[in-house]
mmCIF file of the N, C-alpha and C atoms, coordinates in Angstrom:
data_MODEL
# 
_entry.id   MODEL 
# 
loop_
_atom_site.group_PDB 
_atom_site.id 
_atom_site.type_symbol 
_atom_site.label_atom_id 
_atom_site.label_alt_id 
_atom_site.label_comp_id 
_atom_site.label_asym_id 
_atom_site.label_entity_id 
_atom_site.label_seq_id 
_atom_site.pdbx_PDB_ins_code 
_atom_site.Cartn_x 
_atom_site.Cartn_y 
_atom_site.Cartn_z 
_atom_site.occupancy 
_atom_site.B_iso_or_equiv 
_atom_site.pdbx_formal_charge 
_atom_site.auth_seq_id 
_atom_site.auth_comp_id 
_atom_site.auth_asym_id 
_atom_site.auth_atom_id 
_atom_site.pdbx_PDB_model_num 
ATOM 1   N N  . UNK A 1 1  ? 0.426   2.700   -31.412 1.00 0.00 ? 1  UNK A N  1 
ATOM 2   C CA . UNK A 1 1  ? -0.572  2.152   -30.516 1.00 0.00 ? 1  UNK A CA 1 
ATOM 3   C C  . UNK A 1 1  ? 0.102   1.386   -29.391 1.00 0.00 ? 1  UNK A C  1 
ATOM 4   N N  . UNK A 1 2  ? -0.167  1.820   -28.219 1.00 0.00 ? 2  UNK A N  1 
ATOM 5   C CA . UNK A 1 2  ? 0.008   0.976   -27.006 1.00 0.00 ? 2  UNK A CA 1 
ATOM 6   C C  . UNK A 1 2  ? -0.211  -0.875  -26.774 1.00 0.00 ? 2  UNK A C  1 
ATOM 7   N N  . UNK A 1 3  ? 0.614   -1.284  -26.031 1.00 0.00 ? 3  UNK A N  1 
ATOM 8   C CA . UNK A 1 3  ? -0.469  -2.510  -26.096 1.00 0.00 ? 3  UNK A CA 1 
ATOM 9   C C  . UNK A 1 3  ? -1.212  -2.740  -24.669 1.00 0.00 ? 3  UNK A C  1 
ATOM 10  N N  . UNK A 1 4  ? -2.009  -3.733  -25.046 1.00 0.00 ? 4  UNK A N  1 
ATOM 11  C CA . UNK A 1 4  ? -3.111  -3.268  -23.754 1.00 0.00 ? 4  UNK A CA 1 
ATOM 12  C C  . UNK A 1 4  ? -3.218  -4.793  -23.545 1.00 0.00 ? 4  UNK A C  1 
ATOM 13  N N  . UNK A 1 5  ? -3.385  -5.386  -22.368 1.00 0.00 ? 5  UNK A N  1 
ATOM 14  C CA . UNK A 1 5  ? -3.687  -6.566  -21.660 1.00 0.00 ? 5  UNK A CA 1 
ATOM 15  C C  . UNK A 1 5  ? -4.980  -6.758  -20.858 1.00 0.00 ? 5  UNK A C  1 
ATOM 16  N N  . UNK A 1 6  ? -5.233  -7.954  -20.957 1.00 0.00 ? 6  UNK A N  1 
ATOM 17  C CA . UNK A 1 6  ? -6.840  -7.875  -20.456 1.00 0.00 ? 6  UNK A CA 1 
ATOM 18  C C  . UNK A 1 6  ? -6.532  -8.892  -19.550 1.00 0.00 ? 6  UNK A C  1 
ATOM 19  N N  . UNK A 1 7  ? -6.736  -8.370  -18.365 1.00 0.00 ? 7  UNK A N  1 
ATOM 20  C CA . UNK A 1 7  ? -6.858  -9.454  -16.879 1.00 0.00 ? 7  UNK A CA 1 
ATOM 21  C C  . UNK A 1 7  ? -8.084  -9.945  -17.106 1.00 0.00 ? 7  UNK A C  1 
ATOM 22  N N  . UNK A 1 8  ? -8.025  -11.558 -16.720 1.00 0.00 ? 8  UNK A N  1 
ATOM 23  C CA . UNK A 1 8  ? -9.128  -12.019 -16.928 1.00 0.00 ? 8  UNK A CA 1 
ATOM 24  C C  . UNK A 1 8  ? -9.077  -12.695 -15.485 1.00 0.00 ? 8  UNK A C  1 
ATOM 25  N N  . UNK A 1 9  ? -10.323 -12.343 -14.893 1.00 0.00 ? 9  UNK A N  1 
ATOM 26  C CA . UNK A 1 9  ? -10.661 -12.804 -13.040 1.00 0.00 ? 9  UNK A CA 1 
ATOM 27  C C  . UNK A 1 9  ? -11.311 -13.969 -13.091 1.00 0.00 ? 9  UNK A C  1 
ATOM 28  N N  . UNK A 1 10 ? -10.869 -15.203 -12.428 1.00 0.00 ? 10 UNK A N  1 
ATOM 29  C CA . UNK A 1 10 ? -11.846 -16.548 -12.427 1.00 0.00 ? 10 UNK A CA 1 
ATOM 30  C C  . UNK A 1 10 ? -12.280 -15.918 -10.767 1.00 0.00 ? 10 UNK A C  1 
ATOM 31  N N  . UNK A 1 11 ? -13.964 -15.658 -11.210 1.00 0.00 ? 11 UNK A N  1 
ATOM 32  C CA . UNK A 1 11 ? -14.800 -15.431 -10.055 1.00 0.00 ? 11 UNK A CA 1 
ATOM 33  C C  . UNK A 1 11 ? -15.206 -16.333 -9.231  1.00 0.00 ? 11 UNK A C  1 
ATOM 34  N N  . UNK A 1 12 ? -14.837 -17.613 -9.448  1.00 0.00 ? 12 UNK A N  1 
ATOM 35  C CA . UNK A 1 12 ? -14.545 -18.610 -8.335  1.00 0.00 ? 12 UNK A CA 1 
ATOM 36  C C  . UNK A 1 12 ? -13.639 -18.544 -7.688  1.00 0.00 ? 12 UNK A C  1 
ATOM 37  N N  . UNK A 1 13 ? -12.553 -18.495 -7.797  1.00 0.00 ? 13 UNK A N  1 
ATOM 38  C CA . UNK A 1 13 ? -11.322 -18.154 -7.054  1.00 0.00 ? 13 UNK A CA 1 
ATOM 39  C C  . UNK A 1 13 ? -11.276 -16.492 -6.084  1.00 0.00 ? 13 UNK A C  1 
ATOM 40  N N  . UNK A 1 14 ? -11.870 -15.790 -7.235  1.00 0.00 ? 14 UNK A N  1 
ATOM 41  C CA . UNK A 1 14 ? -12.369 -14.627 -6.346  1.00 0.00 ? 14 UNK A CA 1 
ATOM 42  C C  . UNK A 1 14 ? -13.248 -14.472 -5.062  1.00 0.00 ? 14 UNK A C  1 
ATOM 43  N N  . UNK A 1 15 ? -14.382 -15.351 -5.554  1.00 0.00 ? 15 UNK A N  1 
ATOM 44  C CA . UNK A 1 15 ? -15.221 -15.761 -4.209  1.00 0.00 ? 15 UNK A CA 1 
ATOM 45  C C  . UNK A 1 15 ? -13.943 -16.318 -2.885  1.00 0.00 ? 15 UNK A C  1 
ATOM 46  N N  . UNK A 1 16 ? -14.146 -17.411 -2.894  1.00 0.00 ? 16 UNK A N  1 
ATOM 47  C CA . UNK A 1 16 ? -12.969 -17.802 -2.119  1.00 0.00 ? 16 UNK A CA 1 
ATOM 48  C C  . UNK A 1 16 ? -12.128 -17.526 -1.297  1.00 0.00 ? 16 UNK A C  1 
ATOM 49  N N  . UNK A 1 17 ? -11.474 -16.261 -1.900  1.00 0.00 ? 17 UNK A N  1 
ATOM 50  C CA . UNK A 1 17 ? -10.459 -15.092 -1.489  1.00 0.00 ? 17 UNK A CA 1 
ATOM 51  C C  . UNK A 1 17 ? -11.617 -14.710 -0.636  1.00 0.00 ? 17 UNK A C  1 
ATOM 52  N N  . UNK A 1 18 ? -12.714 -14.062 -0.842  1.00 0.00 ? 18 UNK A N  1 
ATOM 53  C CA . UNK A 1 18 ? -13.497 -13.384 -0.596  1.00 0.00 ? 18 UNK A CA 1 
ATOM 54  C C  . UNK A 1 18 ? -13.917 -13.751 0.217   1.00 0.00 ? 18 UNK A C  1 
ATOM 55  N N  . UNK A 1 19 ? -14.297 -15.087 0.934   1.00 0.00 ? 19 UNK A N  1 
ATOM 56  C CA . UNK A 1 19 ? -15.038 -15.821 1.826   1.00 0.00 ? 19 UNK A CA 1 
ATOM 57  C C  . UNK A 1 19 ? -14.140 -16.180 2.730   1.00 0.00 ? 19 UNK A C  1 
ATOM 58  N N  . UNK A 1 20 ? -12.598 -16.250 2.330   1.00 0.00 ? 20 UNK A N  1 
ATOM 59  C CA . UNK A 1 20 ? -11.355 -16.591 3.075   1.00 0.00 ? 20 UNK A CA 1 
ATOM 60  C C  . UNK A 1 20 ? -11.228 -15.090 4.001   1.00 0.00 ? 20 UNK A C  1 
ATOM 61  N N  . UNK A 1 21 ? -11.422 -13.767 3.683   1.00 0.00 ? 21 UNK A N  1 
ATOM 62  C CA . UNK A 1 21 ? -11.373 -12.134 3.747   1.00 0.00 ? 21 UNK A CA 1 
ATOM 63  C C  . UNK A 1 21 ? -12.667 -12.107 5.093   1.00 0.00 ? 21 UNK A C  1 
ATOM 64  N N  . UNK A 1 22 ? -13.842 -12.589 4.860   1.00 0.00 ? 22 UNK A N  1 
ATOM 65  C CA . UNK A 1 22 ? -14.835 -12.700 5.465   1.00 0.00 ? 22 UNK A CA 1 
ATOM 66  C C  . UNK A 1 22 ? -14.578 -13.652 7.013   1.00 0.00 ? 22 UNK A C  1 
ATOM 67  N N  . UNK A 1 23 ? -14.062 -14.726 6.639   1.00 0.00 ? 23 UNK A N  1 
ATOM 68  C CA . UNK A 1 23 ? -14.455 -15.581 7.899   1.00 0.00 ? 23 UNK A CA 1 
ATOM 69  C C  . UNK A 1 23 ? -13.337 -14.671 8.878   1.00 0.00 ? 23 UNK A C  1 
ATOM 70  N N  . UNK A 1 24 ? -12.114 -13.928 7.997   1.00 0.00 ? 24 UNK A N  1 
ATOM 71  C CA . UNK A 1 24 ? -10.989 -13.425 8.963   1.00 0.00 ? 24 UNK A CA 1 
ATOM 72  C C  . UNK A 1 24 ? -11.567 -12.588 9.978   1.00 0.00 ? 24 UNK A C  1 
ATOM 73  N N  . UNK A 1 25 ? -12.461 -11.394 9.186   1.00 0.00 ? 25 UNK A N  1 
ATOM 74  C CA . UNK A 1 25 ? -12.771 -10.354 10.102  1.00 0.00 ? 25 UNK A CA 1 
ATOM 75  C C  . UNK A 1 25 ? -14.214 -10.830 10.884  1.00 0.00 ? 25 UNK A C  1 
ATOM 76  N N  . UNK A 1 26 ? -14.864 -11.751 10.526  1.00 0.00 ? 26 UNK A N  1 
ATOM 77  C CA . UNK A 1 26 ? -15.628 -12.300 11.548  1.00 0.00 ? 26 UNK A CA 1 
ATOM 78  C C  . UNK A 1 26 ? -15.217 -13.416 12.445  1.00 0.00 ? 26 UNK A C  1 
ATOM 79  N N  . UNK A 1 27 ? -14.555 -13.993 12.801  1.00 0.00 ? 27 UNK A N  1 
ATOM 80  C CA . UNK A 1 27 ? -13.207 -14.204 13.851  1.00 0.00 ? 27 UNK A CA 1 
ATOM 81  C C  . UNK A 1 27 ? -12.511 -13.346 14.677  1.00 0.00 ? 27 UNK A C  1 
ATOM 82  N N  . UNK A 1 28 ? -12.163 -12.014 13.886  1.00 0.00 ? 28 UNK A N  1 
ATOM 83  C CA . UNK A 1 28 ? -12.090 -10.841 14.675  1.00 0.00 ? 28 UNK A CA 1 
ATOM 84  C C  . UNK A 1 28 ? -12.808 -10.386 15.551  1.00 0.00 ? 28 UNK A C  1 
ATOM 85  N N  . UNK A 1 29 ? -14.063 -10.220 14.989  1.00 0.00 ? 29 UNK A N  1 
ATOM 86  C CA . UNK A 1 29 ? -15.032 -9.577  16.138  1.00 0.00 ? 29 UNK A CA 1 
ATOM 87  C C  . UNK A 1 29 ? -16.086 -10.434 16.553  1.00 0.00 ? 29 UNK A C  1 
ATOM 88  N N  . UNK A 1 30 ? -15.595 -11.950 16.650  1.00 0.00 ? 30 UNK A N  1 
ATOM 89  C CA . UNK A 1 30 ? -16.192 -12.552 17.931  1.00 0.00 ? 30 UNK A CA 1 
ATOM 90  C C  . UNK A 1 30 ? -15.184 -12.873 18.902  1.00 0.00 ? 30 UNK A C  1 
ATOM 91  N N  . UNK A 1 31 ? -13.667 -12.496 18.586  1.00 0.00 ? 31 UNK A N  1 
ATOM 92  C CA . UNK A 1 31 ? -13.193 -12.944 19.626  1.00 0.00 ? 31 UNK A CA 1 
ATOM 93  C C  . UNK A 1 31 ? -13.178 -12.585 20.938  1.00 0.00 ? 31 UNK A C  1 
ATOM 94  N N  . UNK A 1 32 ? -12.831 -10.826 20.915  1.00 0.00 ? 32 UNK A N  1 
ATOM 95  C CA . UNK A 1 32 ? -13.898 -10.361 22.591  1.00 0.00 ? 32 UNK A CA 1 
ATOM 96  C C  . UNK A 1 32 ? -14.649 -11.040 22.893  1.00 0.00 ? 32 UNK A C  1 
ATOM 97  N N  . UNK A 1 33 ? -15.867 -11.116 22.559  1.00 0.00 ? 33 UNK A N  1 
ATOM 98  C CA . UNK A 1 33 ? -17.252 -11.596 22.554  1.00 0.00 ? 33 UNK A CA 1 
ATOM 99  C C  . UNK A 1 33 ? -17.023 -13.402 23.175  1.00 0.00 ? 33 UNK A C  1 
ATOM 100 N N  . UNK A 1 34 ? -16.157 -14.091 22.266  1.00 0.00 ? 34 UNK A N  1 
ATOM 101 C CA . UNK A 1 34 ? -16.132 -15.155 22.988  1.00 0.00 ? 34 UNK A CA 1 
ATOM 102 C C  . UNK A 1 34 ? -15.632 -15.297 24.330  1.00 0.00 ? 34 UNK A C  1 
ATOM 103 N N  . UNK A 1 35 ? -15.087 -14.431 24.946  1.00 0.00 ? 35 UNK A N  1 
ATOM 104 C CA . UNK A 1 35 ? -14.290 -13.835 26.193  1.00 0.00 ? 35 UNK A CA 1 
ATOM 105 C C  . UNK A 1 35 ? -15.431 -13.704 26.959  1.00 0.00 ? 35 UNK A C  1 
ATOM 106 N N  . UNK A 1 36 ? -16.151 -12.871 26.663  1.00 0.00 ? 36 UNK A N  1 
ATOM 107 C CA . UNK A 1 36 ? -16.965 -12.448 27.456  1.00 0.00 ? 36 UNK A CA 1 
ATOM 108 C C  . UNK A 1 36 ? -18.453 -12.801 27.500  1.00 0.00 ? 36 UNK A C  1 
ATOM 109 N N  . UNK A 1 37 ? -18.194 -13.944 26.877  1.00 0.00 ? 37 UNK A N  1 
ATOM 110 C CA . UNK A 1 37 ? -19.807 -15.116 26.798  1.00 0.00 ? 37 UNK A CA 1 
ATOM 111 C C  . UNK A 1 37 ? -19.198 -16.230 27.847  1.00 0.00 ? 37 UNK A C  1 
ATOM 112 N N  . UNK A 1 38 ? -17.894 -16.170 28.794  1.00 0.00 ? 38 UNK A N  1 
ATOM 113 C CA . UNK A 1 38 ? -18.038 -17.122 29.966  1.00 0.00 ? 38 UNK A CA 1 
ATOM 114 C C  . UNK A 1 38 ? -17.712 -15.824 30.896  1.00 0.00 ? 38 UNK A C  1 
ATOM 115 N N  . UNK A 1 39 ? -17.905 -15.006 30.275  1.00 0.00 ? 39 UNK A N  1 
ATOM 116 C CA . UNK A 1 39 ? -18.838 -14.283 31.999  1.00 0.00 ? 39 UNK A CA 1 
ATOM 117 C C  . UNK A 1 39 ? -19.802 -14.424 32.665  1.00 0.00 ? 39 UNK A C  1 
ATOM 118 N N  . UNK A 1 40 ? -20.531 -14.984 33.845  1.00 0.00 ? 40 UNK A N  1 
ATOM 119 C CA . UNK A 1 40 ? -21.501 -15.160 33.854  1.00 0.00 ? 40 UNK A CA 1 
ATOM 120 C C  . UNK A 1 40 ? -21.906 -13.835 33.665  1.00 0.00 ? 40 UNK A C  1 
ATOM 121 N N  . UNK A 1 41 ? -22.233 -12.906 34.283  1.00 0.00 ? 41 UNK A N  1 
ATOM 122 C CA . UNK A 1 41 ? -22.385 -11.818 33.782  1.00 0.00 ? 41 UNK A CA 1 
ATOM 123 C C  . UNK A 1 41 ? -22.405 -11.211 32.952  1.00 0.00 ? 41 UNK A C  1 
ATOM 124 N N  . UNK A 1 42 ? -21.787 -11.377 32.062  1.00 0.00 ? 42 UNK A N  1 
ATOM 125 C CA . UNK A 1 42 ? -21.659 -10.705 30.454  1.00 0.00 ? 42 UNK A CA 1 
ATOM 126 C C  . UNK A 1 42 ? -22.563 -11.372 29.842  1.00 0.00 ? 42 UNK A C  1 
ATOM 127 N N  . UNK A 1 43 ? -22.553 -12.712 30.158  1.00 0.00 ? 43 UNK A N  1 
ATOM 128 C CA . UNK A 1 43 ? -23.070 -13.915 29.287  1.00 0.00 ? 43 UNK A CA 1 
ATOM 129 C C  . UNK A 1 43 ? -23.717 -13.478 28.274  1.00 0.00 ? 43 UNK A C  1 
ATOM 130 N N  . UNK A 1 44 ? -25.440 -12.931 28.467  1.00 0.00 ? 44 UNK A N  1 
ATOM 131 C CA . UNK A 1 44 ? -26.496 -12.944 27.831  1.00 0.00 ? 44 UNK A CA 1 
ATOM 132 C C  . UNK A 1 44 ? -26.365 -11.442 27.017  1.00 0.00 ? 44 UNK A C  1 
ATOM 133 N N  . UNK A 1 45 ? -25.294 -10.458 26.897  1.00 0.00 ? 45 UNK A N  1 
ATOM 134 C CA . UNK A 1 45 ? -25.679 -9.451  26.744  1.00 0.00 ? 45 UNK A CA 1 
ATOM 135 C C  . UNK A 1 45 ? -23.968 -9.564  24.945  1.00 0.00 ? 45 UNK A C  1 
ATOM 136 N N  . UNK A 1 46 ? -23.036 -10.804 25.649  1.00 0.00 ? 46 UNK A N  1 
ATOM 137 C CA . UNK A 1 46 ? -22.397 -10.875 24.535  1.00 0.00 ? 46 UNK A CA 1 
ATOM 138 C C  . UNK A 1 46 ? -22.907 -11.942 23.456  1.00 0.00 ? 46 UNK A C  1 
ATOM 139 N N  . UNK A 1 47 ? -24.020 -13.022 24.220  1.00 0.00 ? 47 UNK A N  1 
ATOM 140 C CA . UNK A 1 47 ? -24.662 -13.568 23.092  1.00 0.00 ? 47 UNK A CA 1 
ATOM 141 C C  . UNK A 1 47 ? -25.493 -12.865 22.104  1.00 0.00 ? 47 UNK A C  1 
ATOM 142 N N  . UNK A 1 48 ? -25.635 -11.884 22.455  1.00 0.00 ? 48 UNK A N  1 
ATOM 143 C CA . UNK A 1 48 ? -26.771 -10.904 22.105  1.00 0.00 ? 48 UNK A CA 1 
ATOM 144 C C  . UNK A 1 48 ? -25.993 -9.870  20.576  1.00 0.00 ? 48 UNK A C  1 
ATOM 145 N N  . UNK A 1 49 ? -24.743 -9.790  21.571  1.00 0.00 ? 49 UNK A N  1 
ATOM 146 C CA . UNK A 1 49 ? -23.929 -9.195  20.342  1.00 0.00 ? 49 UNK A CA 1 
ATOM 147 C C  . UNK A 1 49 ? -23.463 -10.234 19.744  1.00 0.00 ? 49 UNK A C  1 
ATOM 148 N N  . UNK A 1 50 ? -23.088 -11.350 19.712  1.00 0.00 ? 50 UNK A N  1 
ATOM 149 C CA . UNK A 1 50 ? -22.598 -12.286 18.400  1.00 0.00 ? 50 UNK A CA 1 
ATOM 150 C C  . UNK A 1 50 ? -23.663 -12.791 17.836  1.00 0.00 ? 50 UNK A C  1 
ATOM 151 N N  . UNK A 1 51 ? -24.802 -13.029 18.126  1.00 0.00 ? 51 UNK A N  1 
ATOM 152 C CA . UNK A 1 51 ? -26.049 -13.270 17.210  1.00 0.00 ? 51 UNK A CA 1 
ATOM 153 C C  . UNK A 1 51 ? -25.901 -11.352 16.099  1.00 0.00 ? 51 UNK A C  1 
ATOM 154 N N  . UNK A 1 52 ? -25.720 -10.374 16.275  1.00 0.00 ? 52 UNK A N  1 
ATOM 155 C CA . UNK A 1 52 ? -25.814 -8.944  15.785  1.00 0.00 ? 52 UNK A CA 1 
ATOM 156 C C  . UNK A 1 52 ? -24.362 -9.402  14.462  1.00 0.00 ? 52 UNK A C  1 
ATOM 157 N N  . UNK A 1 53 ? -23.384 -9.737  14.905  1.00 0.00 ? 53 UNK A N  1 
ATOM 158 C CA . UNK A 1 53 ? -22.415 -10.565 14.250  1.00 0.00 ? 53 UNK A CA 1 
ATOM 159 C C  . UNK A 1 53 ? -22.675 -11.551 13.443  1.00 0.00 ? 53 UNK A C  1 
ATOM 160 N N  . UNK A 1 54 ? -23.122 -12.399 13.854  1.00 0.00 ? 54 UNK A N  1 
ATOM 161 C CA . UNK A 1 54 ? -23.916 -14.049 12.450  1.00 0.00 ? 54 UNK A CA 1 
ATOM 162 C C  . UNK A 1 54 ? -24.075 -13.256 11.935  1.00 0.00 ? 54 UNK A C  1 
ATOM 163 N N  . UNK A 1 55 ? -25.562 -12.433 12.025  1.00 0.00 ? 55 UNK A N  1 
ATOM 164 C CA . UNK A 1 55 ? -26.380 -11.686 11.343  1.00 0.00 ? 55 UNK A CA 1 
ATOM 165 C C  . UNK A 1 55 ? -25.434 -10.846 10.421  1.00 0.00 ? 55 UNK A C  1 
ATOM 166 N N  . UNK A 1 56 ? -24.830 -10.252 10.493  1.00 0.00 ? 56 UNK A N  1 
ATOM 167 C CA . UNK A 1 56 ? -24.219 -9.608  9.587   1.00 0.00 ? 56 UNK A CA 1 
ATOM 168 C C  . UNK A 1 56 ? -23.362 -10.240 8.853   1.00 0.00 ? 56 UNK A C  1 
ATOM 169 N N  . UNK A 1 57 ? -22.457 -11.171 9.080   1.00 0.00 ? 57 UNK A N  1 
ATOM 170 C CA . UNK A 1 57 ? -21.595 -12.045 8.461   1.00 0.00 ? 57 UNK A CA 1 
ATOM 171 C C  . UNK A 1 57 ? -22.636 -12.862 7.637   1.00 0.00 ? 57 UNK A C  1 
ATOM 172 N N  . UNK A 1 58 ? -23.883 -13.769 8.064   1.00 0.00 ? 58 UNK A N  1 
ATOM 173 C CA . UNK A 1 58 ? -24.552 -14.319 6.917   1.00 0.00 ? 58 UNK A CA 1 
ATOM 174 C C  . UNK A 1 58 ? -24.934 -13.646 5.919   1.00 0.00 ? 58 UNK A C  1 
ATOM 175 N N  . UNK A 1 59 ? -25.594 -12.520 5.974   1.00 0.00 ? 59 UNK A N  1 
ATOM 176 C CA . UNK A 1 59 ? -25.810 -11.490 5.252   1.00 0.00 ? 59 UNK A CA 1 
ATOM 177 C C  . UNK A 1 59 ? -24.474 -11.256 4.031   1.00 0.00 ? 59 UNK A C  1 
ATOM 178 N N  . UNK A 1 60 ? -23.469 -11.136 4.374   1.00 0.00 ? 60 UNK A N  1 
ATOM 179 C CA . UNK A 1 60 ? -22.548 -10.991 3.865   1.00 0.00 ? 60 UNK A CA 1 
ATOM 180 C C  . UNK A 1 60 ? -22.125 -11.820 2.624   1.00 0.00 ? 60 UNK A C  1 
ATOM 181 N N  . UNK A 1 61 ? -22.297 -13.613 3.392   1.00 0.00 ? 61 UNK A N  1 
ATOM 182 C CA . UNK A 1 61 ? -21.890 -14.631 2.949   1.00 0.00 ? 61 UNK A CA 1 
ATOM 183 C C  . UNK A 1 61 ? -23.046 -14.515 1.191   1.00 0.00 ? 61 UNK A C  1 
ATOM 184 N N  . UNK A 1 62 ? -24.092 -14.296 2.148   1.00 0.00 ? 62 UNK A N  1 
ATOM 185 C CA . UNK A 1 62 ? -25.195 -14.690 0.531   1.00 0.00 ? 62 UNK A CA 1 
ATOM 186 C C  . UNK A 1 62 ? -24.356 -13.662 -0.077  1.00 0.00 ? 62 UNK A C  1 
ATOM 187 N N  . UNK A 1 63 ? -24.008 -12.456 -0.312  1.00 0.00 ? 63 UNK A N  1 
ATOM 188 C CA . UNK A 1 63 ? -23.900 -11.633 -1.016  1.00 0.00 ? 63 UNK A CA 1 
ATOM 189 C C  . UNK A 1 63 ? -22.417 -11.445 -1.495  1.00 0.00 ? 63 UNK A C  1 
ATOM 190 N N  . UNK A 1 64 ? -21.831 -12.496 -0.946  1.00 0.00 ? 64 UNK A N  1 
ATOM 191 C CA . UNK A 1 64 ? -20.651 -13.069 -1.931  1.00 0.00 ? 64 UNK A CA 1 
ATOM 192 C C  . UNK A 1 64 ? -20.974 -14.279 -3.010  1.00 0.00 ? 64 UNK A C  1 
ATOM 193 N N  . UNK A 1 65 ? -21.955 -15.035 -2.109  1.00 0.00 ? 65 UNK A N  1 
ATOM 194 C CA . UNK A 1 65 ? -22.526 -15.869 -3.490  1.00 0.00 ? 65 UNK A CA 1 
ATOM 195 C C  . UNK A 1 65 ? -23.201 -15.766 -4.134  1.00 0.00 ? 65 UNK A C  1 
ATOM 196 N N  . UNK A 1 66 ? -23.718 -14.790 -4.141  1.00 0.00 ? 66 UNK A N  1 
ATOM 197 C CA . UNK A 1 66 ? -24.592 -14.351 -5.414  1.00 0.00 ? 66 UNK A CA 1 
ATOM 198 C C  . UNK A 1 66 ? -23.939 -13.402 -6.288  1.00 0.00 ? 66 UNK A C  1 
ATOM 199 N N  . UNK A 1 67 ? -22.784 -12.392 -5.934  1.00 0.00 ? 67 UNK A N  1 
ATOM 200 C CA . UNK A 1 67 ? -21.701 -11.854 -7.002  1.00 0.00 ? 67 UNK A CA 1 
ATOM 201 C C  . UNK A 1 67 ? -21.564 -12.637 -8.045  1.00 0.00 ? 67 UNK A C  1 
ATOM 202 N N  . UNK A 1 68 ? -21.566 -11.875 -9.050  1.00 0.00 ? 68 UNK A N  1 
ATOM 203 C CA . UNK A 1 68 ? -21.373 -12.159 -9.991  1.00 0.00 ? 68 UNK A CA 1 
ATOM 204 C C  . UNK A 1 68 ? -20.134 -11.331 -10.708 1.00 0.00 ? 68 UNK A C  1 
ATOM 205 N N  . UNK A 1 69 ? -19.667 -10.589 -10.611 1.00 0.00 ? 69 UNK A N  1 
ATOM 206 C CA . UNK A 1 69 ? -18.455 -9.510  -10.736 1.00 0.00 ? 69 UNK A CA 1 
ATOM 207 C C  . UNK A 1 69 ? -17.826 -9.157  -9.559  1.00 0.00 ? 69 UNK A C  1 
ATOM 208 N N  . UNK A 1 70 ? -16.624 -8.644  -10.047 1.00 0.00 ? 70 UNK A N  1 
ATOM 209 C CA . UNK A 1 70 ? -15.666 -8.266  -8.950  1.00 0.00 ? 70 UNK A CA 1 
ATOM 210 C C  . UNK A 1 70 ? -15.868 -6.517  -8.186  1.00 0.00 ? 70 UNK A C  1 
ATOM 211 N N  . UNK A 1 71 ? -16.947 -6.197  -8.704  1.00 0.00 ? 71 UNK A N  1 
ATOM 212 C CA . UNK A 1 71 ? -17.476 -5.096  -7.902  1.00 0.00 ? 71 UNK A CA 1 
ATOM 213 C C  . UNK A 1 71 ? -18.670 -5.510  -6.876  1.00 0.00 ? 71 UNK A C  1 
ATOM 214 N N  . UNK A 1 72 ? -19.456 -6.182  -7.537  1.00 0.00 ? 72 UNK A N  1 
ATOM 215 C CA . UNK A 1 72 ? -20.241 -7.189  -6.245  1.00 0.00 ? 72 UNK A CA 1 
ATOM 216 C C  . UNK A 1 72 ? -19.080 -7.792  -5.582  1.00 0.00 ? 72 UNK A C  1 
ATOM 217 N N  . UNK A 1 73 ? -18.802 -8.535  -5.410  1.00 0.00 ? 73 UNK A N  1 
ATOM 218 C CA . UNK A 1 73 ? -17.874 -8.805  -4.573  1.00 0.00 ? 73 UNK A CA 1 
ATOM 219 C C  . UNK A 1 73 ? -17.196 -7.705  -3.605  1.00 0.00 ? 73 UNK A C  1 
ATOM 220 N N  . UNK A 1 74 ? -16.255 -7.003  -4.054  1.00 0.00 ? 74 UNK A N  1 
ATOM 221 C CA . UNK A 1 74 ? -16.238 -5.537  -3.378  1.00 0.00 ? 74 UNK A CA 1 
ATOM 222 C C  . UNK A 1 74 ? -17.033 -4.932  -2.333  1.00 0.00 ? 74 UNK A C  1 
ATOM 223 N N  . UNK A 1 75 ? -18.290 -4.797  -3.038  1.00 0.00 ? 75 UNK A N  1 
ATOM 224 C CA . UNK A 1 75 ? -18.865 -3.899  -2.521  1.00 0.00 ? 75 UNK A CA 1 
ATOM 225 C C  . UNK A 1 75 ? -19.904 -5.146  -1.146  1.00 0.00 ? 75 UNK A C  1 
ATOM 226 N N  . UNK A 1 76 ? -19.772 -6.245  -1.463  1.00 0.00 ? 76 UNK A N  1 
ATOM 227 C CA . UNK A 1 76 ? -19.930 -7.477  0.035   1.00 0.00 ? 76 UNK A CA 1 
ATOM 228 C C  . UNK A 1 76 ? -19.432 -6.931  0.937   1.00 0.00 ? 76 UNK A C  1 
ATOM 229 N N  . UNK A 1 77 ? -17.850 -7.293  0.611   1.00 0.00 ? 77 UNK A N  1 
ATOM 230 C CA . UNK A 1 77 ? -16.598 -7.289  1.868   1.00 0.00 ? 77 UNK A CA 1 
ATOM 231 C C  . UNK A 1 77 ? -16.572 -6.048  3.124   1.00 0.00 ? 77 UNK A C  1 
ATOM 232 N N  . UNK A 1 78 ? -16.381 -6.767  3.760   1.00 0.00 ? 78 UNK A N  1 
ATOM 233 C CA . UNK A 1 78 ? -16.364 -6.102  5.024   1.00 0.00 ? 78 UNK A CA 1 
ATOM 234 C C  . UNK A 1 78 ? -15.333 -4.271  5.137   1.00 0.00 ? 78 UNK A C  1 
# 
């Protein structure tokens, strides 16, 4: 018989990672966006897209805190 090891995941620490993973790539894609929200010109049309951004990143956020396993979690992440 083989021996077999059982990883055991503290899903707090997982979150975390997870929320640390999250704020990265939403930082990513407001940073254009913050560029081009002191356009006057751009202004209203890149606020428009980083509100489309919250929106999806909050979305996100609940659904890392409400994981309960490391496939919820997963299946959150960006």
């Amino acid at each position: 018989m083989g021996v077999f090891s059982v990883i055991t995941i503290n899903i707090d620490k997982a979150k975390t990672i997870a929320h640390d993973k999250r704020r990265e790539a939403r930082s990513a894609e407001f940073a254009p966006l913050d560029i081009k929200a002191t356009i006057p010109s751009e202004a209203i049309a890149a606020e428009a897209a980083r509100q489309v951004v919250r929106d999806k990143y909050a979305t996100m956020q609940t659904a890392i805190d409400a994981a309960t396993t490391t496939d919820q979690l997963k299946a959150a992440m960006p």
